[in-house]
MARTIVO-307243 format. One record per residue: residue in one letter; x negated, y, z of N, C-alpha, C, O in turn. Coordinates in steps of 0.05 Angstrom, whole numbers, always signed. Atoms other than C-alpha are relative to their C-alpha. Layout:
BEGIN
pt residuo = a	n.px = X	n.py = Y	n.pz = Z	ca.px = X	ca.py = Y	ca.pz = Z	c.px = X	c.py = Y	c.pz = Z	o.px = X	o.py = Y	o.pz = Z
...
END
This chain:
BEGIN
pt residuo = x	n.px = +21	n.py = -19	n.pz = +4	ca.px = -684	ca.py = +2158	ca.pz = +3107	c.px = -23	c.py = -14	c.pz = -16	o.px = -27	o.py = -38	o.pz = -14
pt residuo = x	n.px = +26	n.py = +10	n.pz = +33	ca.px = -742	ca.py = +2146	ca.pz = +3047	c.px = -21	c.py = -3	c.pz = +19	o.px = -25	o.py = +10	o.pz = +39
pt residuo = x	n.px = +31	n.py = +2	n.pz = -16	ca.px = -807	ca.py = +2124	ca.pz = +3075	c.px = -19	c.py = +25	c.pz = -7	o.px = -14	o.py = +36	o.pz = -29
pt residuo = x	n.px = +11	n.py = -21	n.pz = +1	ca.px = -855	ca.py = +2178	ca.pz = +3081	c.px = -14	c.py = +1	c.pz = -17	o.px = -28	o.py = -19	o.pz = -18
pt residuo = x	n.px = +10	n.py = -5	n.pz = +19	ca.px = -885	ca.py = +2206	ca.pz = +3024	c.px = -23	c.py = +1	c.pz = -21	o.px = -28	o.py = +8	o.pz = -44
pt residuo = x	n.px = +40	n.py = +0	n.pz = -2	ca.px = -961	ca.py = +2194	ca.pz = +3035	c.px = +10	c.py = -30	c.pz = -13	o.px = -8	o.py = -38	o.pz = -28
pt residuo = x	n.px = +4	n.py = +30	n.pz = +8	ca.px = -937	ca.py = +2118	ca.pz = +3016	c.px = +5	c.py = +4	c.pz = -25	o.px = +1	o.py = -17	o.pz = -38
pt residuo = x	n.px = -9	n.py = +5	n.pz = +30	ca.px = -914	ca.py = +2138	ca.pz = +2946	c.px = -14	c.py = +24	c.pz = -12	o.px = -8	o.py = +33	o.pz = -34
pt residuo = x	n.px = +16	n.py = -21	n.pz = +17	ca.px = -961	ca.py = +2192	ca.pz = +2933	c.px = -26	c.py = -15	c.pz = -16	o.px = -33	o.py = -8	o.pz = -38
pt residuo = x	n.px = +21	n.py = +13	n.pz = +6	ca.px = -1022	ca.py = +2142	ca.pz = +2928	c.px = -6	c.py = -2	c.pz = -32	o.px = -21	o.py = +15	o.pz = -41
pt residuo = x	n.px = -9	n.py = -5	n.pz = +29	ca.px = -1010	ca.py = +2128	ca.pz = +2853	c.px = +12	c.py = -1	c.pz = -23	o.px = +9	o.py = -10	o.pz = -46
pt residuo = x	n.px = -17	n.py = -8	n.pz = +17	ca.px = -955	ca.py = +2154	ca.pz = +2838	c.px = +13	c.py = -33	c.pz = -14	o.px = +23	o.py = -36	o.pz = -36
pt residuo = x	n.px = -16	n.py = +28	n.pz = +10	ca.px = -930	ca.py = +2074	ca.pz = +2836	c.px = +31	c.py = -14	c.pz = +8	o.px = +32	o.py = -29	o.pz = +28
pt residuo = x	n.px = -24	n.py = +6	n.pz = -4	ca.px = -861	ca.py = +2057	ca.pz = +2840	c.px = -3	c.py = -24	c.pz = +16	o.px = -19	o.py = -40	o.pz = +7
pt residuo = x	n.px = -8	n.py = +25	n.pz = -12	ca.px = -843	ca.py = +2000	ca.pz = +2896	c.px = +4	c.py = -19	c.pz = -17	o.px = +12	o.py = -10	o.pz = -38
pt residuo = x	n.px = -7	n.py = +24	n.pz = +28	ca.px = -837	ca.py = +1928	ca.pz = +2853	c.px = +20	c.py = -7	c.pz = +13	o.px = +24	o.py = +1	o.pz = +36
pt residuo = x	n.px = -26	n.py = +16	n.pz = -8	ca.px = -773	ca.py = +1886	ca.pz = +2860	c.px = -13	c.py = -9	c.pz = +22	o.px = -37	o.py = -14	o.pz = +27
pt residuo = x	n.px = +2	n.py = +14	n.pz = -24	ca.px = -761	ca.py = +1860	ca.pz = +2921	c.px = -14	c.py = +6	c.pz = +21	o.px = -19	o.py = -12	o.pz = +36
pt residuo = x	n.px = +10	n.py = -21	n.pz = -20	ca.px = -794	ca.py = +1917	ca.pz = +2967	c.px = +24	c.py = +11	c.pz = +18	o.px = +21	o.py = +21	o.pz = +40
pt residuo = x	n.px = -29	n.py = -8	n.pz = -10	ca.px = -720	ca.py = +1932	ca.pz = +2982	c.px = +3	c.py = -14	c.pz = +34	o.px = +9	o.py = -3	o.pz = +55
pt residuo = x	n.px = +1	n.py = +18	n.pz = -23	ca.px = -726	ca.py = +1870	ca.pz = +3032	c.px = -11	c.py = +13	c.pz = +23	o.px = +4	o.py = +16	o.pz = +42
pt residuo = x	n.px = +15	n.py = -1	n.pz = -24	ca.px = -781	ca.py = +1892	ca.pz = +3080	c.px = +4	c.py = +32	c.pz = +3	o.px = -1	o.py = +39	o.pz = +26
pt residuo = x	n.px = -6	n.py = -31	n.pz = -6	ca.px = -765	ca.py = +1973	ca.pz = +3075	c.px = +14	c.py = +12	c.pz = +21	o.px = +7	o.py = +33	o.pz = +31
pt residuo = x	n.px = -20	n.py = -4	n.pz = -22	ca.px = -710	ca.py = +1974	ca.pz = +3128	c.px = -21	c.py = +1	c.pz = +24	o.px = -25	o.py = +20	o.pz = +39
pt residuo = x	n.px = +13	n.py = +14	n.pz = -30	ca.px = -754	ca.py = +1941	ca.pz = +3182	c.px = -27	c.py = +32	c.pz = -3	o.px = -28	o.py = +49	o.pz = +15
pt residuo = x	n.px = +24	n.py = -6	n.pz = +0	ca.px = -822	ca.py = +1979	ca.pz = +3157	c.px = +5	c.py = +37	c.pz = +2	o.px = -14	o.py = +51	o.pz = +8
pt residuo = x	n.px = -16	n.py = -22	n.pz = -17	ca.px = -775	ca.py = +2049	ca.pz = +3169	c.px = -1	c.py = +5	c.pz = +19	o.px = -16	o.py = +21	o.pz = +30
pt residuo = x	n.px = -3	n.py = +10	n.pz = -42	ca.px = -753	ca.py = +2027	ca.pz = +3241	c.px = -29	c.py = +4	c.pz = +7	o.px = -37	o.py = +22	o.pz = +21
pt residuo = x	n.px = +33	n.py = -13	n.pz = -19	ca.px = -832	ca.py = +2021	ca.pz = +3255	c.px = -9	c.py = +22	c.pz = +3	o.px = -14	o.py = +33	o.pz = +24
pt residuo = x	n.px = +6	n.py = -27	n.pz = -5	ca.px = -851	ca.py = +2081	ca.pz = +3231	c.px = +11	c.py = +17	c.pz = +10	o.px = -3	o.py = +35	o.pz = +21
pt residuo = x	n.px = -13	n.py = -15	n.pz = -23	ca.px = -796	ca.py = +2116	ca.pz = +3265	c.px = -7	c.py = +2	c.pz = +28	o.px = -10	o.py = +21	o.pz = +43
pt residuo = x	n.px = +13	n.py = +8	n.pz = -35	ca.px = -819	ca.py = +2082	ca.pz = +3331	c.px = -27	c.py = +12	c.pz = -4	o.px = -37	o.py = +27	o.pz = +13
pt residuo = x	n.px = +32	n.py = -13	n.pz = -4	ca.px = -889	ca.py = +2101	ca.pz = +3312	c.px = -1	c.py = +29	c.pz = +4	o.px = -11	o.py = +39	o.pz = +24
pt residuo = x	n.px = -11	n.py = -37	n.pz = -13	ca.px = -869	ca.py = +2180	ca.pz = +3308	c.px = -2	c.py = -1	c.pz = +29	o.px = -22	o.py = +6	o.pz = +42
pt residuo = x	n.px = -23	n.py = -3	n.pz = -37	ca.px = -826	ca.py = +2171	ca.pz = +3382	c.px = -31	c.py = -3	c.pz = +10	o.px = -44	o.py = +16	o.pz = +19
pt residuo = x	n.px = +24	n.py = -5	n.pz = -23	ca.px = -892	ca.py = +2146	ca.pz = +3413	c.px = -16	c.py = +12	c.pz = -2	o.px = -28	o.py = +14	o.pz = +20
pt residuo = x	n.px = +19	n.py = -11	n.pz = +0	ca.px = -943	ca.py = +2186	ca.pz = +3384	c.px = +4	c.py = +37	c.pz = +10	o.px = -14	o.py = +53	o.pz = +13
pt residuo = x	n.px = -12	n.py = -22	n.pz = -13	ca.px = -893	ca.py = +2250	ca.pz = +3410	c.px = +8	c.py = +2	c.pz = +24	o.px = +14	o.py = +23	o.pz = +36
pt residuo = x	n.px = +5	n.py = +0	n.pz = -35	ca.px = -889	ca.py = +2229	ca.pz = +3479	c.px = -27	c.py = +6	c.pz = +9	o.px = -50	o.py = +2	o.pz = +2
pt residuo = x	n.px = +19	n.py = -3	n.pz = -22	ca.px = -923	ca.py = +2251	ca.pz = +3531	c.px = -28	c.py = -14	c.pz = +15	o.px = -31	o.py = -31	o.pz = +33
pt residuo = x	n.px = +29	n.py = +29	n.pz = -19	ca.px = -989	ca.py = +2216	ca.pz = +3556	c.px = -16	c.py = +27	c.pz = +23	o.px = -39	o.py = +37	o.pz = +23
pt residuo = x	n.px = +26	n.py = -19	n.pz = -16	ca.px = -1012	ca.py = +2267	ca.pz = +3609	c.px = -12	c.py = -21	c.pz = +30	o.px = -33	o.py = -17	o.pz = +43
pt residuo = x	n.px = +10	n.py = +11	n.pz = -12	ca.px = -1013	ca.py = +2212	ca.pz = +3657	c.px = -15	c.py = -31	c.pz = -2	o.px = -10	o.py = -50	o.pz = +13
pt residuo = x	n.px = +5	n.py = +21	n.pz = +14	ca.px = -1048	ca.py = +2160	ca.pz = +3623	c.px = -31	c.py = +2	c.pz = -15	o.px = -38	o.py = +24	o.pz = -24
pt residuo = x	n.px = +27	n.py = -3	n.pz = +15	ca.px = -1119	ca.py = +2149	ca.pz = +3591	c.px = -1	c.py = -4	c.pz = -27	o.px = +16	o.py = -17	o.pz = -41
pt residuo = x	n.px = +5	n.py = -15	n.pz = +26	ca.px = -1144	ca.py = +2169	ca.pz = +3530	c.px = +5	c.py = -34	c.pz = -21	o.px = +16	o.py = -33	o.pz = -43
pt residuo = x	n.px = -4	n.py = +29	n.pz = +4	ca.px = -1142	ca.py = +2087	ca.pz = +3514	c.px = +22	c.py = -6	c.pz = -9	o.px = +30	o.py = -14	o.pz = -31
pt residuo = x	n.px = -19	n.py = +13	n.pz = -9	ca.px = -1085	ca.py = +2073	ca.pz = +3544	c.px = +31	c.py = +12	c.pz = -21	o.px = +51	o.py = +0	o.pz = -29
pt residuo = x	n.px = -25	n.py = -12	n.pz = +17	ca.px = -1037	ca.py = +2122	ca.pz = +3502	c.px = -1	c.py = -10	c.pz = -27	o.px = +19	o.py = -12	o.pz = -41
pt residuo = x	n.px = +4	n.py = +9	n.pz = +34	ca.px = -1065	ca.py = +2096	ca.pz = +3434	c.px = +18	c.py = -28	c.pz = +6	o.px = +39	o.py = -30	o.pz = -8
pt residuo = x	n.px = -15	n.py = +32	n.pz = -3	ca.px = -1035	ca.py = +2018	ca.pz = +3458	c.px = +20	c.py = -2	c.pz = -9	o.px = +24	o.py = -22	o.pz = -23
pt residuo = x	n.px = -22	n.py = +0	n.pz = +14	ca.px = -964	ca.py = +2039	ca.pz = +3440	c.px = -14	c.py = +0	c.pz = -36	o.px = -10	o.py = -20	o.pz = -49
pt residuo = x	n.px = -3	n.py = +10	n.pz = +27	ca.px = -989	ca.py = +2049	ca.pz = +3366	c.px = -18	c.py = -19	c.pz = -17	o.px = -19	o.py = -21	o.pz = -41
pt residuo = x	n.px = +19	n.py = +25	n.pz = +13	ca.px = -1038	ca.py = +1994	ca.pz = +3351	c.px = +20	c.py = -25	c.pz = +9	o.px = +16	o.py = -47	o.pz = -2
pt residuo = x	n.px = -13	n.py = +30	n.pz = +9	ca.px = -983	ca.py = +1943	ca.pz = +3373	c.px = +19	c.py = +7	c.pz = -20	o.px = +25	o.py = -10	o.pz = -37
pt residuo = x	n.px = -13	n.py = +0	n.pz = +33	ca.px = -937	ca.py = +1980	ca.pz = +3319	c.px = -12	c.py = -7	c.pz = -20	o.px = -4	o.py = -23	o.pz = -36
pt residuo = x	n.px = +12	n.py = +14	n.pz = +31	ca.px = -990	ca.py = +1973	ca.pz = +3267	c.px = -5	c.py = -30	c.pz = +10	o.px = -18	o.py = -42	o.pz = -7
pt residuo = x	n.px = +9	n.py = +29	n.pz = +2	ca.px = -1000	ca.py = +1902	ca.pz = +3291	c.px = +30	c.py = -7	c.pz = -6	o.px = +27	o.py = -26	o.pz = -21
pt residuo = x	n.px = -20	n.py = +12	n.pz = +8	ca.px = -927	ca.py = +1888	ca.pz = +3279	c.px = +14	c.py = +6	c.pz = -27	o.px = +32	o.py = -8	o.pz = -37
pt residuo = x	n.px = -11	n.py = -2	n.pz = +14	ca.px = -916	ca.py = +1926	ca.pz = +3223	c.px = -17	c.py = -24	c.pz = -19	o.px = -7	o.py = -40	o.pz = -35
pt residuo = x	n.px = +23	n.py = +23	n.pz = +19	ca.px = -977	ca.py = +1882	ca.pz = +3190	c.px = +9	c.py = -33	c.pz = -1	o.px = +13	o.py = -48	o.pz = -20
pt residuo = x	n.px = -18	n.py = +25	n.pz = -6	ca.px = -948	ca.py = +1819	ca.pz = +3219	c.px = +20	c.py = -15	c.pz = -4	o.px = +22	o.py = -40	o.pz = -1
pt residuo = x	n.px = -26	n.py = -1	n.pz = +20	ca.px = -880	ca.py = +1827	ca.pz = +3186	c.px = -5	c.py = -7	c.pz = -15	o.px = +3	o.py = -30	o.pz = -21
pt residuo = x	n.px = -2	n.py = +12	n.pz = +26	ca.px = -903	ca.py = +1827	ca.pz = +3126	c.px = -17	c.py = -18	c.pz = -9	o.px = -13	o.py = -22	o.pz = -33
pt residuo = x	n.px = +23	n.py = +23	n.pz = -13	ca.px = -963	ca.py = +1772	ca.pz = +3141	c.px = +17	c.py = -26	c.pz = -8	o.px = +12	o.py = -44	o.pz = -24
pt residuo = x	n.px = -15	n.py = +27	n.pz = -1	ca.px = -897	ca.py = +1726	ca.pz = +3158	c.px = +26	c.py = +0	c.pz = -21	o.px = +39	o.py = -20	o.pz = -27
pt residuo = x	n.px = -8	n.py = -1	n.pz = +33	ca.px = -857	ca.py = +1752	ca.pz = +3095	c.px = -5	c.py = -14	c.pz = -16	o.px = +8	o.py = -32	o.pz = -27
pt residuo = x	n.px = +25	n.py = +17	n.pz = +28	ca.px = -910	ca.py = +1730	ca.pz = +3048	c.px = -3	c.py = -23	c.pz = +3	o.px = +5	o.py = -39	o.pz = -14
pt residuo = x	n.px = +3	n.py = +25	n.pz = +3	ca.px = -932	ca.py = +1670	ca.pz = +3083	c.px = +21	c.py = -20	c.pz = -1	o.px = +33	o.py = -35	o.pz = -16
pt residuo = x	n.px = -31	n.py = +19	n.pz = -26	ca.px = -881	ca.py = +1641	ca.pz = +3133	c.px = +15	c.py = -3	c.pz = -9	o.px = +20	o.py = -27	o.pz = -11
pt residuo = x	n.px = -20	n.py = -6	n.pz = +8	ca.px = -823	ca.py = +1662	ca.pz = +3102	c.px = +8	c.py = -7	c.pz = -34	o.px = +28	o.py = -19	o.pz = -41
pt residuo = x	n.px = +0	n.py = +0	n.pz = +20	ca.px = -837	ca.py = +1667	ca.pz = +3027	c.px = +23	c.py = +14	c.pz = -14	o.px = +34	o.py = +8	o.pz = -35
pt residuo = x	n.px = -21	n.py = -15	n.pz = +13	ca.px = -785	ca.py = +1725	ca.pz = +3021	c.px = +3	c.py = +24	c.pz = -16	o.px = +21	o.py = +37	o.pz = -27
pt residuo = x	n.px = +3	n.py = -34	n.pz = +22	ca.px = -831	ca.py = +1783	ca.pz = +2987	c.px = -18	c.py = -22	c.pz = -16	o.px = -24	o.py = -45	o.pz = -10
pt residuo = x	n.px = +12	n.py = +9	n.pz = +20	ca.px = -867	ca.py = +1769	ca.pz = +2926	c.px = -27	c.py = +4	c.pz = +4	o.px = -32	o.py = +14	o.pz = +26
pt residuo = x	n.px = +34	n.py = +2	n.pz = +1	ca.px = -950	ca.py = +1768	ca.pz = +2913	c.px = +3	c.py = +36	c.pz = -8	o.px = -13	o.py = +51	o.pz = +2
pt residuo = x	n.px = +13	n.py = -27	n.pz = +10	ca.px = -938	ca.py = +1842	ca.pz = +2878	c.px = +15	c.py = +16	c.pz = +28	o.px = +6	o.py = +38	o.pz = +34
pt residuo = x	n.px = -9	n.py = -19	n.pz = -33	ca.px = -898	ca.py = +1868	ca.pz = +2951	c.px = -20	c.py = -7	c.pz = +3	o.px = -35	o.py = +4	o.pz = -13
pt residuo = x	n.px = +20	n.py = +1	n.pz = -11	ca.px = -951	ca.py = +1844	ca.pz = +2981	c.px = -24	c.py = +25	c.pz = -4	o.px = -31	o.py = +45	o.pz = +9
pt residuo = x	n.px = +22	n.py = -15	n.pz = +6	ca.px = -1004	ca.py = +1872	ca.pz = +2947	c.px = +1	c.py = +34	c.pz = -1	o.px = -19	o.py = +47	o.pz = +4
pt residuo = x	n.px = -10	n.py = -18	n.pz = +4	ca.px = -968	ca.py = +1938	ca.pz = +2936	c.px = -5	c.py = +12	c.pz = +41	o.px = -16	o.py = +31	o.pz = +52
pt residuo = x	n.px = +3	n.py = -18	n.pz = -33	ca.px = -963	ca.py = +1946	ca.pz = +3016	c.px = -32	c.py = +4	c.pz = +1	o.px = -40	o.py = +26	o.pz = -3
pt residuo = x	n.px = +24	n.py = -5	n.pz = +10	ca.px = -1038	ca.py = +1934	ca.pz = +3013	c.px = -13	c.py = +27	c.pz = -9	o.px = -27	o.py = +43	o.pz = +4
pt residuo = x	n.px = +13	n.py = -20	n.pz = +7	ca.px = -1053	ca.py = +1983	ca.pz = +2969	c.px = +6	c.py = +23	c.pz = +3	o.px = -7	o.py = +42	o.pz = -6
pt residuo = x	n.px = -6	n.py = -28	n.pz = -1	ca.px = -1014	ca.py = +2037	ca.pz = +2991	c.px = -5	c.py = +9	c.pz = +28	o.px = -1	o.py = +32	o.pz = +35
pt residuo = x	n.px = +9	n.py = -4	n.pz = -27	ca.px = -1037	ca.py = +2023	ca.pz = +3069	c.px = +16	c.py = -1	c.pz = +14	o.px = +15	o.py = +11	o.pz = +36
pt residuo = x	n.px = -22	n.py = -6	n.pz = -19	ca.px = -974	ca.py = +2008	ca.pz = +3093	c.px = -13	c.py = -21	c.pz = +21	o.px = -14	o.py = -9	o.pz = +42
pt residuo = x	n.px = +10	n.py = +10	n.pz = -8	ca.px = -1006	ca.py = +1955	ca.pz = +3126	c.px = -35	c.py = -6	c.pz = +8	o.px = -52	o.py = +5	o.pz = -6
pt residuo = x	n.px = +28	n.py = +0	n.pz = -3	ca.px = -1075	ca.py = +1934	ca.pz = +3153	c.px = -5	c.py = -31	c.pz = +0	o.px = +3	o.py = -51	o.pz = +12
pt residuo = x	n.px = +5	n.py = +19	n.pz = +21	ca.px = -1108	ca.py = +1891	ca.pz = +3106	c.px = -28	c.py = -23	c.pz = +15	o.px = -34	o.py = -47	o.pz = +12
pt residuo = x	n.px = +21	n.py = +22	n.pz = -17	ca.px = -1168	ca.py = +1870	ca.pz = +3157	c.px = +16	c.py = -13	c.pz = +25	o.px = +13	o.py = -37	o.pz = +30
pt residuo = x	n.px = -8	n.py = +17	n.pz = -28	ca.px = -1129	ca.py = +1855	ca.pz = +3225	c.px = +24	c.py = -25	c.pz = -24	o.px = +20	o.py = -48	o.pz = -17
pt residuo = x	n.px = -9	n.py = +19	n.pz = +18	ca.px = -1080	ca.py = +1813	ca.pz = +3166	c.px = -17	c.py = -22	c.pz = -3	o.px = -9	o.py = -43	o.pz = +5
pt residuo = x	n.px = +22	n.py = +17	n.pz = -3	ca.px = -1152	ca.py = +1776	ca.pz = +3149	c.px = -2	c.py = -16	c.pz = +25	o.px = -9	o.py = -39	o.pz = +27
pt residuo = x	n.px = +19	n.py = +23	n.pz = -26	ca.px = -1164	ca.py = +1756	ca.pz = +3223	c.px = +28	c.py = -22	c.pz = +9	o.px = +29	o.py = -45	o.pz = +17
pt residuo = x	n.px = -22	n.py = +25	n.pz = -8	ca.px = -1093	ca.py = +1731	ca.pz = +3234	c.px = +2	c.py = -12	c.pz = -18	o.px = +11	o.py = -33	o.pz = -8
pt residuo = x	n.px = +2	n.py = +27	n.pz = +17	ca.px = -1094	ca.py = +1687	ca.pz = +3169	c.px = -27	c.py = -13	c.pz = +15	o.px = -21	o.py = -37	o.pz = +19
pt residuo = x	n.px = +14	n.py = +10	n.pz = -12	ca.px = -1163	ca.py = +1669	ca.pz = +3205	c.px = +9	c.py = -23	c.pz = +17	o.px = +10	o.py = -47	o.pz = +17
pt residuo = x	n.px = -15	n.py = +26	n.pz = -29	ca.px = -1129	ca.py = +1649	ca.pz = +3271	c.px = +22	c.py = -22	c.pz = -4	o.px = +32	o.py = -41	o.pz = +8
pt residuo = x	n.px = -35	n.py = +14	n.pz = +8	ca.px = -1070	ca.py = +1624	ca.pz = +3240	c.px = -23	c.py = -28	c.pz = -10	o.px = -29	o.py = -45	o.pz = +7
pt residuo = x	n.px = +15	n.py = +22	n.pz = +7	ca.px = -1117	ca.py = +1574	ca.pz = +3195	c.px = -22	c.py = -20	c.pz = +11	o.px = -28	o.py = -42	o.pz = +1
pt residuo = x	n.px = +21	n.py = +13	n.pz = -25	ca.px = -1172	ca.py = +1554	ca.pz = +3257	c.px = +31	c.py = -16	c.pz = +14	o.px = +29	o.py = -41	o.pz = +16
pt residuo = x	n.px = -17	n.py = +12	n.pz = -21	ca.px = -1099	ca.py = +1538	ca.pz = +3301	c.px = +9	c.py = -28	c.pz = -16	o.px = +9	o.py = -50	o.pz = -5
pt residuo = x	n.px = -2	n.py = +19	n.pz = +19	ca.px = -1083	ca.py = +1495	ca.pz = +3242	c.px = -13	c.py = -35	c.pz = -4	o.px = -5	o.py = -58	o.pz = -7
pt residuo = x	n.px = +29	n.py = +19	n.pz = +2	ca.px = -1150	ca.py = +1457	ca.pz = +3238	c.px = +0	c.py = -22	c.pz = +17	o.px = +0	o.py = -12	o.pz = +40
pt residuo = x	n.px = +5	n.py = +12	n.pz = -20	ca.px = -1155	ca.py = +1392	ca.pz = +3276	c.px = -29	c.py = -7	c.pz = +0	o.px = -40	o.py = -15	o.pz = -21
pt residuo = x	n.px = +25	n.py = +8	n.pz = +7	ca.px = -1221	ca.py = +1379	ca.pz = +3291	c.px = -14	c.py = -41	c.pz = +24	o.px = -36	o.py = -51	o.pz = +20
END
């Protein structure tokens, strides 16, 4: 199934090589992200139901976080491409290169 349409409407930019890689996985999330945002929360707080999809967007962001860095298996223009089309979130990305670079640090 094609990723949803709002990601390739933005403008009107074709995926760059090597987007092929992380598409499978970044599918699967958003599939999972649907399933939980169509369950039921009647017993649950207004909080508590959002939790299922802020750790999807924290993993979908994280994937491609350890792609880029960790891994070195998408290129600088995937990257930027997820970026700009929002498949990811470009500030909680910022704080974990943060933490990632403080855990690093010996002081």
């Amino acid at each position: 199934m094609p990723l949803p349409q709002r990601w390739h409407k933005k403008k009107l930019q074709q995926p760059p090589d090597g987007f092929d890689v992380i598409e499978p996985t970044l599918e699967a999330l958003e599939h999972e992200l649907r399933d939980k945002i169509k369950e039921t929360n009647e017993k649950k707080r207004k909080t508590e139901s959002m939790w299922p999809v802020y750790q999807i967007n924290w993993q979908k962001s994280r994937y491609v976080y350890d792609m880029y860095y960790t891994y070195h298996r998408i290129s600088k223009q995937v990257y930027d491409y997820c970026i700009q089309q929002k498949l990811i979130d470009a500030a909680l990305i910022a704080k974990v290169r943060l933490a990632v670079n403080v855990e690093d640090t010996k002081y």
